[in-house]
C-alpha positions in Angstrom: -18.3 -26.5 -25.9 -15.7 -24.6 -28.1 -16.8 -22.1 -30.2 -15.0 -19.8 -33.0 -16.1 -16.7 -33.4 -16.2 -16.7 -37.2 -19.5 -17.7 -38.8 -22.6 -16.7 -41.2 -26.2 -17.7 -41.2 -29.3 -16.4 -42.2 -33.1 -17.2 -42.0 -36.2 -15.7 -43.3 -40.0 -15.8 -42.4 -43.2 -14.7 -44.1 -46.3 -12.8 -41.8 -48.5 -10.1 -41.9 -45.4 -7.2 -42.2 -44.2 -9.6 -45.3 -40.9 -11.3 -45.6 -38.7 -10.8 -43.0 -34.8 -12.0 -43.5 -32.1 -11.9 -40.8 -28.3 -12.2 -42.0 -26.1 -12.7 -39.2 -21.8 -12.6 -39.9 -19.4 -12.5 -37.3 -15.4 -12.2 -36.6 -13.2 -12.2 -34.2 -13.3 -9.2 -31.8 -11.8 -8.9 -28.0 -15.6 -8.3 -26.7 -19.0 -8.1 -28.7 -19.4 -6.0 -30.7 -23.2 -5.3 -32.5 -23.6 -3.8 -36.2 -27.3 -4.1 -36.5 -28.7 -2.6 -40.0 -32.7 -2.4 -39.8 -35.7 -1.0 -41.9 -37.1 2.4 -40.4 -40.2 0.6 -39.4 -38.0 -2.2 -37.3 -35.9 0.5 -35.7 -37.9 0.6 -32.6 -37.1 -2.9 -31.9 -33.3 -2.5 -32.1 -33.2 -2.6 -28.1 -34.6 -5.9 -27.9 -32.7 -7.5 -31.1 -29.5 -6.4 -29.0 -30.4 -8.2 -25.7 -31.8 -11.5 -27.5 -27.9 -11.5 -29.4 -26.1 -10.8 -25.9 -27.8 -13.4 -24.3 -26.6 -16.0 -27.0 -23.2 -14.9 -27.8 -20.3 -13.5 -25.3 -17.6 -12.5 -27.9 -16.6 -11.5 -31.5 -17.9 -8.7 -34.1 -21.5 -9.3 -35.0 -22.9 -7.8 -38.7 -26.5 -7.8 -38.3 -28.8 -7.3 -41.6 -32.6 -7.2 -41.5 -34.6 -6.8 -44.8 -38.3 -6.6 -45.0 -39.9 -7.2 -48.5 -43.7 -6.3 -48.3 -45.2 -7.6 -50.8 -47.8 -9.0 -48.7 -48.8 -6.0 -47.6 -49.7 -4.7 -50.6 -53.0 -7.0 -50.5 -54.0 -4.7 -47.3 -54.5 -1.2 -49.4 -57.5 0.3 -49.2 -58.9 3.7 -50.9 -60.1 5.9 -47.9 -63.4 6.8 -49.9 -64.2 9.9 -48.2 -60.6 11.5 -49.4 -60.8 10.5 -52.7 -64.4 12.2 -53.1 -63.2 15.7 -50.8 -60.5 15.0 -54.4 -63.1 14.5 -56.7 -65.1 17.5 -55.7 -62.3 19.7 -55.8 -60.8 18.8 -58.8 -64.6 19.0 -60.4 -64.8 22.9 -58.9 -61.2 23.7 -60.4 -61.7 22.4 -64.0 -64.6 25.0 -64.4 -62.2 27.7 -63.4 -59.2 25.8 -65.1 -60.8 24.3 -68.1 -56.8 23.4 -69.1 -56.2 21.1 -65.9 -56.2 17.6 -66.6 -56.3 15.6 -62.8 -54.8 11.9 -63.4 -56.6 8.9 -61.2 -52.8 8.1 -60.3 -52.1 11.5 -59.1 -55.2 11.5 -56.8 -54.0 7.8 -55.4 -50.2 9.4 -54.6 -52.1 12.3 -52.9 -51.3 11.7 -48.8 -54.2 9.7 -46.9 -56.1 8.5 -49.8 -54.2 4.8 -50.4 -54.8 3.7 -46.4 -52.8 0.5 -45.3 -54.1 -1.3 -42.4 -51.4 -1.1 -39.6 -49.3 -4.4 -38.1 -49.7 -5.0 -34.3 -46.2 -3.9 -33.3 -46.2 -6.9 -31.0 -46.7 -9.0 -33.9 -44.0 -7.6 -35.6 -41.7 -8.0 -33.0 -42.7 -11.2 -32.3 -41.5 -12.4 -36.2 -38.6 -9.9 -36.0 -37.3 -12.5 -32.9 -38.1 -15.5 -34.4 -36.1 -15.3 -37.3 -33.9 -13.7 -35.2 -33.6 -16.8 -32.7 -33.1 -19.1 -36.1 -30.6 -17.4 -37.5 -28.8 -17.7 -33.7 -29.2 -21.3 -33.6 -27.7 -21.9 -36.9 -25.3 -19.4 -36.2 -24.4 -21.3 -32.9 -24.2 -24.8 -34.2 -21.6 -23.6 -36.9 -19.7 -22.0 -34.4 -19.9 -24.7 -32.6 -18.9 -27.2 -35.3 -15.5 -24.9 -36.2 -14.7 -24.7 -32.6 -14.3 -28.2 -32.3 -12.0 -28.4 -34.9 -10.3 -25.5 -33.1 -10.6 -27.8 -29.9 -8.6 -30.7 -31.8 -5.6 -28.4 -32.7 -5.2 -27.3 -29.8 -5.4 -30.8 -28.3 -2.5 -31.8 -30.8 -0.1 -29.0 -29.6 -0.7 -29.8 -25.9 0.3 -33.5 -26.4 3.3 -31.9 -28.1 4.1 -29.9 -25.3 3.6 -32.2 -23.0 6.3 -34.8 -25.0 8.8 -31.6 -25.0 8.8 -31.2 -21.2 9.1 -35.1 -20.5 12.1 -35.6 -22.8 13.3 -32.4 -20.7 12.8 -34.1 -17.7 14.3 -36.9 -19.1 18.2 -35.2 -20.3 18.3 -33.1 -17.0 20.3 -34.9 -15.0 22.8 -35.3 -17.8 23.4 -32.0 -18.0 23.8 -31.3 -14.6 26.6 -34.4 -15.1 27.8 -32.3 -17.6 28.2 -29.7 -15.8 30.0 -30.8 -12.7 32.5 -32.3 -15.3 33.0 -29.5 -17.4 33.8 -27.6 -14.0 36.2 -30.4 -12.7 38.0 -30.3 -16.4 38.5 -26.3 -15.8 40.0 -27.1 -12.5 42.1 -29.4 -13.3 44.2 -26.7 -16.0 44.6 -24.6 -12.7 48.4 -24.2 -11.8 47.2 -24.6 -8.3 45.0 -27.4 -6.4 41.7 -26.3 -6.2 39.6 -26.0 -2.7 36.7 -28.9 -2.8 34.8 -27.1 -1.1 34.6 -23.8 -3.5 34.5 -26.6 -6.6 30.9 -28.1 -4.4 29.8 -23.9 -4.2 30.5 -23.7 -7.8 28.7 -26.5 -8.6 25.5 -25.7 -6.9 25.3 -22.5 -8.3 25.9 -23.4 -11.8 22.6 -25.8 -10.8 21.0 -23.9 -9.5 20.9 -21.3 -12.2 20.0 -23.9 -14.8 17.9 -25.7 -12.9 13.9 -25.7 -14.5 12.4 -27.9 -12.7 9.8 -24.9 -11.6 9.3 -24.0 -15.1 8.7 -27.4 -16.2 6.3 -28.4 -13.3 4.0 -25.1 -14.2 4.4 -25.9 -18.3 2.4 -29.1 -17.0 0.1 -27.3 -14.5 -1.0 -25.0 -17.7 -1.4 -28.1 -19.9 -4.1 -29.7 -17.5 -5.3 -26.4 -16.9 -6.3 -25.7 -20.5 -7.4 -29.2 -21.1 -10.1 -28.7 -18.7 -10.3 -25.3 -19.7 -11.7 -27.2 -23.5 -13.9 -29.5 -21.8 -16.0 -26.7 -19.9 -19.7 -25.7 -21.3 -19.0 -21.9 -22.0 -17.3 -19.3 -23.0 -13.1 -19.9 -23.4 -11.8 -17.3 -25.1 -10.6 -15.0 -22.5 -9.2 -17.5 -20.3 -7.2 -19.8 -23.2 -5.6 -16.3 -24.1 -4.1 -15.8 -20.6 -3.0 -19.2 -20.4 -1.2 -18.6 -23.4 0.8 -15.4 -21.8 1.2 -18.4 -19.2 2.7 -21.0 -21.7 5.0 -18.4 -23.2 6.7 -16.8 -20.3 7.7 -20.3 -19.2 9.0 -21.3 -22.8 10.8 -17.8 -22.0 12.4 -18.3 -18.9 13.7 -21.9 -20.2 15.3 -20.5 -23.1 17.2 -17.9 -20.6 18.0 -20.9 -18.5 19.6 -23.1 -21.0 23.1 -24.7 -21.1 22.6 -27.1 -23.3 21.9 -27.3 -27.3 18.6 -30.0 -26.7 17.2 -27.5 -23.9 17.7 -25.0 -26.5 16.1 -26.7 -29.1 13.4 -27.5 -26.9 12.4 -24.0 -26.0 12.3 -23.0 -29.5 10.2 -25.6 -30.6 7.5 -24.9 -27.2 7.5 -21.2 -28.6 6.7 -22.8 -32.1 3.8 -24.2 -30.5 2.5 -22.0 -28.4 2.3 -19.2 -30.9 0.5 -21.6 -33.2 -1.8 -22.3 -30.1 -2.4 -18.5 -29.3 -2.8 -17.9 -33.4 -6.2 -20.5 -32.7 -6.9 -19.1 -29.7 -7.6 -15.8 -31.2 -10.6 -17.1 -32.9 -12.1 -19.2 -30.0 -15.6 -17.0 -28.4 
């Protein structure tokens, strides 16, 4: 299955920690690359937020946001009693000294270890912190999915143009190599003196032979299966369309250098038309 590397999804979940949200955005990018942002109180579990994503996605630049909203949480505060009357106690002993001081409630609640909140079992939390995680992947994945196919069917389209380019190739070769041995006889022939047949069959051949791309052509349609089964595989493409695009182009290359002729001119500029627009796709392929 083809898959871009450019997608956004998100999911959220509500437990004992509150409400956990996951963003996930990604881009193109040569390997993966992880931006994870997390609460101080997720931090911890930043090691195993990394291997879950690596295990789901080979390539691109991934943004990862986690927020937690605790609202739930604040249903868990408790006053630590025993604090608050050490407070009381002390505060009572100080106003007979400092008859002046006036001691808020509010300023005895900020006052460290006297609002108590009853702790989350870390493996709890990393249990929800995954399995919004793992939902945000699998939406993540199926749009990925969904814009590589389209990516698929582009590339499908260019191939089936390539593959037209080097048959009508095929096709005109042997009238230029007619042309050839006739423009050669024609040159000949406006020498003063009779020509050897033998250096005129030399000639020939080596005029041919240099414009002969039959190789380039048979390996143009080698790469064309090749990345037509390349498509149809179950994994991760990216790295492999890429060098058969270096493949596709240095043969569009070596035809242009070879031509003789204005159609097998015509027809490497148009393969390098198509191959760039290949490698453009390819770019965003995982």
């Amino acid at each position: 299955m083809t898959r871009s590397m450019t997608a956004y999804a998100s999911a959220e979940t509500t437990g004992p920690a509150g409400t956990l949200s996951c963003e996930l955005r990604t881009v193109n990018h040569r390997y993966l690359e992880l931006s994870p942002r997390l609460p101080d109180e997720l931090r911890v579990f930043e090691s195993a937020l990394r291997e879950r994503i690596a295990a789901k996605l080979s390539r691109g630049k991934v943004d990862v946001t986690v927020r937690l909203r605790g609202e739930a949480r604040a249903e868990s505060l408790q006053v630590n009693a025993t604090a608050l009357a050490r407070l009381s106690e002390l505060a009572m002993d100080l106003e007979a000294r400092f008859p002046r001081m006036n001691i808020e409630f509010t300023e005895l609640l900020r006052f460290p270890g006297v609002l108590q909140q009853s702790e989350v079992d870390p493996d709890v939390l990393q249990a929800s912190l995954l399995d919004v995680l793992d939902r945000a992947l699998d939406a993540l994945t199926a749009t990925r999915e969904r814009e590589g196919a389209k990516l698929a069917e582009l590339l499908k389209e260019r191939l089936d143009a390539i593959e037209r380019i080097v048959a009508d190739v095929r096709s005109f070769m042997p009238q230029i190599r007619e042309g050839l041995r006739a423009r050669l006889e024609s040159r000949l022939a406006d020498l003063k003196q009779p020509a050897d047949p033998g250096r005129l069959e030399q000639e020939l051949v080596l005029q041919i032979t240099r414009s002969d791309v039959d190789e380039e052509l048979d390996r143009l349609t080698t790469h064309i299966g090749e990345t037509r089964r390349v498509l149809s595989t179950n994994e991760p493409v990216g790295r492999r369309l890429d060098f058969l695009m270096q493949e596709f182009n240095r043969e569009a290359n070596t035809l242009g250098s070879k031509a003789v002729d204005v159609r097998s001119t015509n027809a490497a500029v148009d393969l390098k038309v198509l191959i760039e627009q290949m490698r453009e796709q390819v770019q965003n392929i995982e």
